[in-house]
Every structure is written in structure tokens, then in C-alpha cells.
C-alpha positions as CSV (number, residue, x, y, z in Angstrom):
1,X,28.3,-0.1,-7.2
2,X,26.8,-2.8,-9.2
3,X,23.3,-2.4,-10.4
4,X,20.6,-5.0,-9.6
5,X,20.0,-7.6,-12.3
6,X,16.2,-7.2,-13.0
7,X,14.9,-10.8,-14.8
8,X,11.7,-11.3,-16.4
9,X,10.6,-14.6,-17.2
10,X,7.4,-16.3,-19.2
11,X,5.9,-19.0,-16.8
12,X,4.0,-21.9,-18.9
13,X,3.7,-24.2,-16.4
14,X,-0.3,-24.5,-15.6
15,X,0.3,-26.1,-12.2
16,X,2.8,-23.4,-11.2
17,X,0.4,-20.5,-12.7
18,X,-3.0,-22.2,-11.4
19,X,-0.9,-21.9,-7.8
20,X,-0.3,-18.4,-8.7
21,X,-3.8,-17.7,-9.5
22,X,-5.4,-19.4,-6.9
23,X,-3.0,-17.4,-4.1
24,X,-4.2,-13.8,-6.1
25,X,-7.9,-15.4,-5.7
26,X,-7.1,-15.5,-1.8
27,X,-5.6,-12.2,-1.1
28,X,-9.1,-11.0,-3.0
29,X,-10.9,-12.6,-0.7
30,X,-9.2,-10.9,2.1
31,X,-8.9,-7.1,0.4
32,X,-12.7,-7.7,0.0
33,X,-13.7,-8.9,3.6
34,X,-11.2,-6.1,5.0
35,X,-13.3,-3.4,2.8
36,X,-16.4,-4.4,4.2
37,X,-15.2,-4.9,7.6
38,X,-13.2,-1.6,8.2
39,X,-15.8,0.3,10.6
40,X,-15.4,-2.2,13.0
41,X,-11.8,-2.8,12.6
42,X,-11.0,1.0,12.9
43,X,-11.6,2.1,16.4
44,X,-9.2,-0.2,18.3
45,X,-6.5,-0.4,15.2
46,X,-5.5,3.4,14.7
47,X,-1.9,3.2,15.0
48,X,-1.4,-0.4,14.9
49,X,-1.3,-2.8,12.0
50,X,-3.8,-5.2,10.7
51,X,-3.3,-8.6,9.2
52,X,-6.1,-10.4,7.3
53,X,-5.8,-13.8,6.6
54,X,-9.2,-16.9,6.2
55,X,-11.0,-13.8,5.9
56,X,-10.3,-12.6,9.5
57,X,-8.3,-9.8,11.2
58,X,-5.1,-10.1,13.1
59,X,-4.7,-6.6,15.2
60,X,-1.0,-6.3,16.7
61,X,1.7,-3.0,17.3
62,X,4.2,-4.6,14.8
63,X,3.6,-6.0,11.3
64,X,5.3,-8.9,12.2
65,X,3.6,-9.6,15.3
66,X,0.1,-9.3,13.5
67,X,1.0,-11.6,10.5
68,X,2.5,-14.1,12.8
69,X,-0.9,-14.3,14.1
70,X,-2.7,-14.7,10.9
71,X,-0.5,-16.9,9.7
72,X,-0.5,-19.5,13.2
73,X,-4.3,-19.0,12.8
74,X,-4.5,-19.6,8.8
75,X,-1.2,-21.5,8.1
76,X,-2.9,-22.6,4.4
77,X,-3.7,-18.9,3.5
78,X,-0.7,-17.3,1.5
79,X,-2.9,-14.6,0.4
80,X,-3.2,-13.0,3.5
81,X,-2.6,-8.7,3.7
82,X,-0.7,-6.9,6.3
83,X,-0.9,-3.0,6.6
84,X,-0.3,-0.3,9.1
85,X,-3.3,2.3,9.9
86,X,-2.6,5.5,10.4
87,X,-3.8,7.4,13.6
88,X,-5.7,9.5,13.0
89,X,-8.3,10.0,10.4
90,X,-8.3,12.7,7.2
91,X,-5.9,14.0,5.1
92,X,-2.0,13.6,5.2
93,X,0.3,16.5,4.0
94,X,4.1,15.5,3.1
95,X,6.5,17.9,2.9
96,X,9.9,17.8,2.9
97,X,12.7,20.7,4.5
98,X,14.0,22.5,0.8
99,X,12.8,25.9,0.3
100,X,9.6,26.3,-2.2
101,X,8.9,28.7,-4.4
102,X,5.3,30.0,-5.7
103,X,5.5,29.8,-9.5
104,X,1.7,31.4,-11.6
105,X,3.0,30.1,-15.6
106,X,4.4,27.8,-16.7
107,X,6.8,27.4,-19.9
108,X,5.9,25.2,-22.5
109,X,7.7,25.2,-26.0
110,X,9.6,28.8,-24.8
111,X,6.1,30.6,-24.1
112,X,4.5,31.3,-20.7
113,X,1.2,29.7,-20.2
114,X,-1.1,30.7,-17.1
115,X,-1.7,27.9,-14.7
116,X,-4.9,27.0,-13.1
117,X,-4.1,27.7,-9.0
118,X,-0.8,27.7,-7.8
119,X,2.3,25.2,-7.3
120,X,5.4,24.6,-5.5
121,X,9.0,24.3,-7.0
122,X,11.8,23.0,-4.9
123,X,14.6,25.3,-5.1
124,X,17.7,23.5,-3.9
């Protein structure tokens, strides 16, 4: 298997970086108005995604659904923001199915050092 060619390249050309700049100036604009809009967003858009484009929200069940919508409703605005909200609210725990083990030190330079609480090692 091939390994993907990863290309870096200095841009110089002011019209092409003034384009740039003014599309990161618009996706600001709607990160900002979807920070200070959220409580009234949230209620109907658990579990659905929300597009923000012309500083408005686009509320659909698929991503592509609800930046369709922004983008028929704001066809100018390439700096609009699409992302799913979770369900329900608080904290998310990941975990995955190996077996973990409860490990108190730690070794560091061939001595044990205590740790401060307690973590998991995946034992494979």
C-alpha cells in the first residue's frame, strides 16, 4: 500500500490569501453567533445536526441535509459550520472492549515513582 503524498506549499498570492482570510473571518462570525445562540438552539437540536451559515442556524437529522439548507439559504457564505449534538447533556465516557489493568507507579528511568490516583493500561 502506497502512502499518501502530503504537500505543503507557501501561497504569496494576496488575492488568493485575502480570499482565504476573508472565508476564516466568516466561519468566526458563525462560531461566534453559534456560542451565543446555543440555549436556544439546544432544546429541539439534541441528536440532530446544526449548520450555521449568514449567521443563522440550519437544524436537520443529517449533516448533509442541514448544510444544504444553509447553503440554499446563504449560497455566498463559505464559512458556514456543520456539527452533530449529542443527545443528551454531560459527560461522555469512551471505552473500548481490551482488558485494563490498575497500575499505582509508574517507571521512569528504571525506578518506580508513585502516581497521583489511578490509571488504566490496555493489556492486549
Amino acid at each position: 500500500m502506497k502512502d499518501p503524498i502530503f504537500v505543503i506549499e507557501q501561497v504569496t498570492d494576496t488575492a488568493e490569501i485575502a480570499r482565504h482570510r476573508d472565508q476564516h473571518e466568516r466561519a468566526r462570525r458563525n462560531s461566534d453567533w453559534l456560542q451565543a445562540h446555543w440555549a436556544e438552539l439546544l432544546p429541539q437540536a439534541r441528536g440532530r445536526f446544526v449548520a450555521v451559515a449568514g449567521q443563522e442556524a440550519f437544524i436537520a437529522d443529517t449533516g448533509e441535509e442541514a448544510r444544504s439548507l444553509a447553503m440554499k439559504a446563504h449560497p455566498a457564505d463559505d464559512g458556514a459550520l456543520c456539527q452533530y449534538v449529542f443527545p443528551r447533556p454531560g459527560p461522555r465516557f469512551y471505552g473500548h472492549r481490551r482488558q485494563t489493568l490498575s497500575v499505582r507507579t509508574a517507571v521512569h528511568s528504571g525506578s518506580q515513582v508513585p502516581l497521583c490516583g489511578r490509571i488504566h493500561v490496555a493489556v492486549s
